[in-house]
SERO-4910 file (N, C-alpha, C, O; in steps of 0.05 Angstrom, whole numbers):
BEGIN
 pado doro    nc1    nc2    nc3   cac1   cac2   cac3    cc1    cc2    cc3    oc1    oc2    oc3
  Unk    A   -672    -42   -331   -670    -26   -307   -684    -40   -284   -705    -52   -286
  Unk    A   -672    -37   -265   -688    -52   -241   -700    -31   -218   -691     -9   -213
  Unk    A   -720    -41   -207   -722    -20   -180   -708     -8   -158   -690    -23   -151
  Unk    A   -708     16   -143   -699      9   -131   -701      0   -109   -682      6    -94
  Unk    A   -720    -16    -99   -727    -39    -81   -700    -59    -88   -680    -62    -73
  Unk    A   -703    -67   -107   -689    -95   -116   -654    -84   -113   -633    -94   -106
  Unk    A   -665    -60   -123   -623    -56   -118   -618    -41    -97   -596    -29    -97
  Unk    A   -633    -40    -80   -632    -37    -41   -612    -64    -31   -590    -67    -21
  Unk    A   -637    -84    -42   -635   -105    -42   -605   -119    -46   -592   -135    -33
  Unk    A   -603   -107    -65   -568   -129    -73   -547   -115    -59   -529   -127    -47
  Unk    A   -550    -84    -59   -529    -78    -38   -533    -90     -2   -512    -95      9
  Unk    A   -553    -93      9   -561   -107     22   -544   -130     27   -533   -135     48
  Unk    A   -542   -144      2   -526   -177     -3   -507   -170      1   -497   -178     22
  Unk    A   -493   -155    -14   -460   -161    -16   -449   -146     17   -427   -152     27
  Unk    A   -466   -130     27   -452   -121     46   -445   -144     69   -424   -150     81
  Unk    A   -478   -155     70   -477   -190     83   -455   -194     76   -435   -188     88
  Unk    A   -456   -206     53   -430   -221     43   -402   -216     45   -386   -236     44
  Unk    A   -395   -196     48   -370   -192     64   -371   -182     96   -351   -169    103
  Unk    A   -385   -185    109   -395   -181    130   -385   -211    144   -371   -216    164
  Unk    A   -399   -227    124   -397   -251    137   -370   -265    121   -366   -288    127
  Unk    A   -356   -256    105   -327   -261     99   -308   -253    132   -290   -266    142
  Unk    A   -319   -228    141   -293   -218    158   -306   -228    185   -291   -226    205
  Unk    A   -326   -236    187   -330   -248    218   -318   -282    217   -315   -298    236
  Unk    A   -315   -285    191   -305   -320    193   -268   -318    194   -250   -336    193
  Unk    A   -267   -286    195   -236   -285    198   -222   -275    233   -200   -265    240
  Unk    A   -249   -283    249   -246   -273    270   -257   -245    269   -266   -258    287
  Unk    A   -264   -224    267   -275   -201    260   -293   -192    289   -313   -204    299
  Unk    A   -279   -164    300   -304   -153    319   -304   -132    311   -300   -129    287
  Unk    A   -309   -109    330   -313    -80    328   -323    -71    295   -310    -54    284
  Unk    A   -348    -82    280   -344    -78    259   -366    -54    258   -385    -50    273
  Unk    A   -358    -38    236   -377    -23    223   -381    -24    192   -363    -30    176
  Unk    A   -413    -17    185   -416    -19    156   -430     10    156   -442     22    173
  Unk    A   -422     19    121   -431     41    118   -438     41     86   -419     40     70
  Unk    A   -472     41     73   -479     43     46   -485     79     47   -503     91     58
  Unk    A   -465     87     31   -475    115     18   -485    115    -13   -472    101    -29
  Unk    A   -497    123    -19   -522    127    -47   -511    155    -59   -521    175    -49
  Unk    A   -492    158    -77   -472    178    -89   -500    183   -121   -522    172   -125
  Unk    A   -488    200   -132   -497    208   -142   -500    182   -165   -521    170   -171
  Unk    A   -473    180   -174   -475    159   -197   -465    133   -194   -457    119   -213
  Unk    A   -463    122   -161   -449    105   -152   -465     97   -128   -482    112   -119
  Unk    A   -461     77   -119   -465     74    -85   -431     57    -80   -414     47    -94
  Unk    A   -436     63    -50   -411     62    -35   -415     40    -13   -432     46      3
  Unk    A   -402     17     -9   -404     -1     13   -376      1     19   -359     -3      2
  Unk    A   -368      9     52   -353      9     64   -356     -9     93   -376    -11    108
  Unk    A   -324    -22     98   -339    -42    125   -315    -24    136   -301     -9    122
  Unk    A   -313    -27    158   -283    -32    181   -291    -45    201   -313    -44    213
  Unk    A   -271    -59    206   -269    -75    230   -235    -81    244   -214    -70    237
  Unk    A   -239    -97    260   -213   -100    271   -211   -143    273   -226   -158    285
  Unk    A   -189   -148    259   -177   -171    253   -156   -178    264   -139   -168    249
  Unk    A   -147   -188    277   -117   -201    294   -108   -222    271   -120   -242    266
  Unk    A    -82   -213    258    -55   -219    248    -73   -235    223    -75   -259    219
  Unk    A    -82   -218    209    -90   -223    184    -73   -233    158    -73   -216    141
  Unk    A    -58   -258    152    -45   -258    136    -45   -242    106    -66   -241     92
  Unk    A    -27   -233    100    -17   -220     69    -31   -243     48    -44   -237     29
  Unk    A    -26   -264     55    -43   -279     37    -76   -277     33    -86   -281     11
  Unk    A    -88   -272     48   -108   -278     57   -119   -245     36   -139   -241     22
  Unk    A   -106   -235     39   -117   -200     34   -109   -211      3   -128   -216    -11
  Unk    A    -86   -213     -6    -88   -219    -38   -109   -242    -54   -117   -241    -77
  Unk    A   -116   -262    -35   -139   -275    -43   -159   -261    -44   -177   -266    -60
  Unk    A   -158   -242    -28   -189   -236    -32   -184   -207    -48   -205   -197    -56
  Unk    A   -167   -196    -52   -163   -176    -77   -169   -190   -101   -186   -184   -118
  Unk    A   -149   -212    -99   -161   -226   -132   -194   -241   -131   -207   -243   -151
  Unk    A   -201   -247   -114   -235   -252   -110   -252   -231   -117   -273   -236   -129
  Unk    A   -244   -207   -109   -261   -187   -119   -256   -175   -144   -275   -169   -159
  Unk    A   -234   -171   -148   -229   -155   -174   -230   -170   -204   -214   -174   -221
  Unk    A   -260   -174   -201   -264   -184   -228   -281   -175   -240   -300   -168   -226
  Unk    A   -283   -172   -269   -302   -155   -287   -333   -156   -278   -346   -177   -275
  Unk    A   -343   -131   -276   -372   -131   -260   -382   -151   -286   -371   -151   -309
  Unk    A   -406   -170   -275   -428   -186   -297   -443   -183   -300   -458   -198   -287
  Unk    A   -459   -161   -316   -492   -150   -309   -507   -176   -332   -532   -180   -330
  Unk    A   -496   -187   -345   -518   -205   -357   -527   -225   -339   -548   -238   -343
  Unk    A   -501   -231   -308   -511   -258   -299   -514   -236   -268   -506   -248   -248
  Unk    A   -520   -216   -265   -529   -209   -238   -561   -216   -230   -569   -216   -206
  Unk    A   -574   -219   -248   -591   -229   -232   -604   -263   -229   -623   -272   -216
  Unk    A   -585   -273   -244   -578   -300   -224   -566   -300   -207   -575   -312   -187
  Unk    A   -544   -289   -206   -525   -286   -181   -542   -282   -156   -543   -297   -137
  Unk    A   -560   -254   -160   -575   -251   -141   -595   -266   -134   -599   -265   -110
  Unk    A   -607   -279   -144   -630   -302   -135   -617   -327   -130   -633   -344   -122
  Unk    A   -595   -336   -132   -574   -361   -127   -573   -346   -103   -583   -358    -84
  Unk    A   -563   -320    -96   -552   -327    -63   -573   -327    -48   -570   -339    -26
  Unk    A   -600   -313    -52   -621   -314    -45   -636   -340    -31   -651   -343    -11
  Unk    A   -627   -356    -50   -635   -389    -49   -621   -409    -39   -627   -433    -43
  Unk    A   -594   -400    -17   -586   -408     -5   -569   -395     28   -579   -387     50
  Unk    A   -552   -396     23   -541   -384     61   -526   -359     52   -514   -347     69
  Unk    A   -527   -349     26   -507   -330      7   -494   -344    -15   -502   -364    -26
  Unk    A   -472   -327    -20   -452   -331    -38   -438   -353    -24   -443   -377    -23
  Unk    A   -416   -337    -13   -390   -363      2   -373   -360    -21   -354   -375    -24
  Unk    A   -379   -339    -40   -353   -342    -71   -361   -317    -74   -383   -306    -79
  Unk    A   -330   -307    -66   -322   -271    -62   -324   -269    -93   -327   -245    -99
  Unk    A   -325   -282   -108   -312   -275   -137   -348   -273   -145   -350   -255   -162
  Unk    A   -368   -281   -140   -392   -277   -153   -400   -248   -141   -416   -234   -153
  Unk    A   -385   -234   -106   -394   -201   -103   -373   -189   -122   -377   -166   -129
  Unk    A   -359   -197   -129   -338   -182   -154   -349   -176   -174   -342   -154   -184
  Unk    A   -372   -195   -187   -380   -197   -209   -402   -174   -196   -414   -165   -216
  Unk    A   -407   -167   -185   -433   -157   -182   -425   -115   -173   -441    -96   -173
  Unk    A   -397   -115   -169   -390    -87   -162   -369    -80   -185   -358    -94   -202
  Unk    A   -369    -54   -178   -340    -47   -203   -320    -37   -202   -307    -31   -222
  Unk    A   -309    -30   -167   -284    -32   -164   -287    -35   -130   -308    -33   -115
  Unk    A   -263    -42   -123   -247    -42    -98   -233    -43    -85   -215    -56    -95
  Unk    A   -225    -36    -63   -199    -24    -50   -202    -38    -22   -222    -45    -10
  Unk    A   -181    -40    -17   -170    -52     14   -154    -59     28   -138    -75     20
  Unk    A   -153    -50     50   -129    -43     62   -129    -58     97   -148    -64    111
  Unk    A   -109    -59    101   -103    -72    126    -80    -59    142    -58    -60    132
  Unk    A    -84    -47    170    -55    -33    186    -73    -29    212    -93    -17    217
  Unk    A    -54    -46    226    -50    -37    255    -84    -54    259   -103    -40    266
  Unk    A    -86    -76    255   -106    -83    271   -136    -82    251   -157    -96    253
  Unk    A   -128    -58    231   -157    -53    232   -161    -53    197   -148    -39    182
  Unk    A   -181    -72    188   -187    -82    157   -197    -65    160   -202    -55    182
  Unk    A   -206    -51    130   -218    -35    110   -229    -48     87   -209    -53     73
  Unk    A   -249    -56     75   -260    -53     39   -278    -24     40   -291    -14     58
  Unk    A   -272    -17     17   -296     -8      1   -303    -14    -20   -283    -18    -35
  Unk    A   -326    -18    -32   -340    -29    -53   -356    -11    -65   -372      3    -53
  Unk    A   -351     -9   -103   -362      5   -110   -388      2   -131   -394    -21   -138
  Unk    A   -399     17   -138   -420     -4   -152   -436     19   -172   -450     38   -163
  Unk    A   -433     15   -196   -445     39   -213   -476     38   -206   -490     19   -203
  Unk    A   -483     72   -203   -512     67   -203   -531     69   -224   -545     89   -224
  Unk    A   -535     41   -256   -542     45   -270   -574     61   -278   -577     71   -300
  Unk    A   -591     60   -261   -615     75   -249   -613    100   -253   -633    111   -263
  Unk    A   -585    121   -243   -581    147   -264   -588    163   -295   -571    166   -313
  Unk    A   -603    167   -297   -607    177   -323   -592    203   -325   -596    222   -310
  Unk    A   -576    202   -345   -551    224   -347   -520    223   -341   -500    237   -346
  Unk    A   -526    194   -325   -497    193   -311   -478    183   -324   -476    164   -341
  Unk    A   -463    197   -315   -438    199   -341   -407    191   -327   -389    180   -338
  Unk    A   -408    200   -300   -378    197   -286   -387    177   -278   -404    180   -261
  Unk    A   -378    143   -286   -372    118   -278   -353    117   -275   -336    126   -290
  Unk    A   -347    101   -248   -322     90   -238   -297     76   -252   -278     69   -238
***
């Protein structure tokens, strides 16, 4: 079990981390939003992107959507720590457990989900 200092902390990271995915795609008007759910936390960005290729959104669907890694999250986390971040969508994949995203009319969407194992009792995982 970790603190929750430390898992302030990683949500912290990954929000960076795609923060700084959608400003290297041109990215303004952005907003971020961490909500703390009962048995979950929630990272949501929006922003607005000019002519975002279809490619570009299925790369990074398949970058994220990969099996959360709790045995290597906290390398993961002290690796990006120890340098400028990640820069490999596929290591915040490993670190959440689902996500969604969407693109229309200008304006990107993720949300990112992330079990909150710190629950004692929690039972409705994502």
């Amino acid at each position: 079990m970790i603190g929750m200092d430390h898992e302030k902390a990683r949500l912290l990271k990954i929000a960076n981390e795609i923060a700084f995915y959608c400003y290297n795609l041109g990215a303004d008007n952005m907003n971020i939003n961490i909500l703390n759910k009962e048995d979950y936390y929630e990272i949501s960005l929006k922003c607005d992107i000019d002519n975002l290729p279809k490619n570009e959104l299925e790369k990074l669907q398949q970058d994220l959507d990969v099996p959360r890694r709790h045995e290597v999250e906290e390398y993961l986390y002290e690796l990006a720590g120890e340098s400028q971040g990640f820069r490999e969508l596929s290591l915040v994949g490993m670190m959440i457990d689902k996500v969604k995203i969407a693109y229309e009319n200008r304006q990107f969407m993720i949300t990112l989900y992330r079990n909150n194992e710190d629950q004692e009792g929690s039972t409705n995982k994502l």
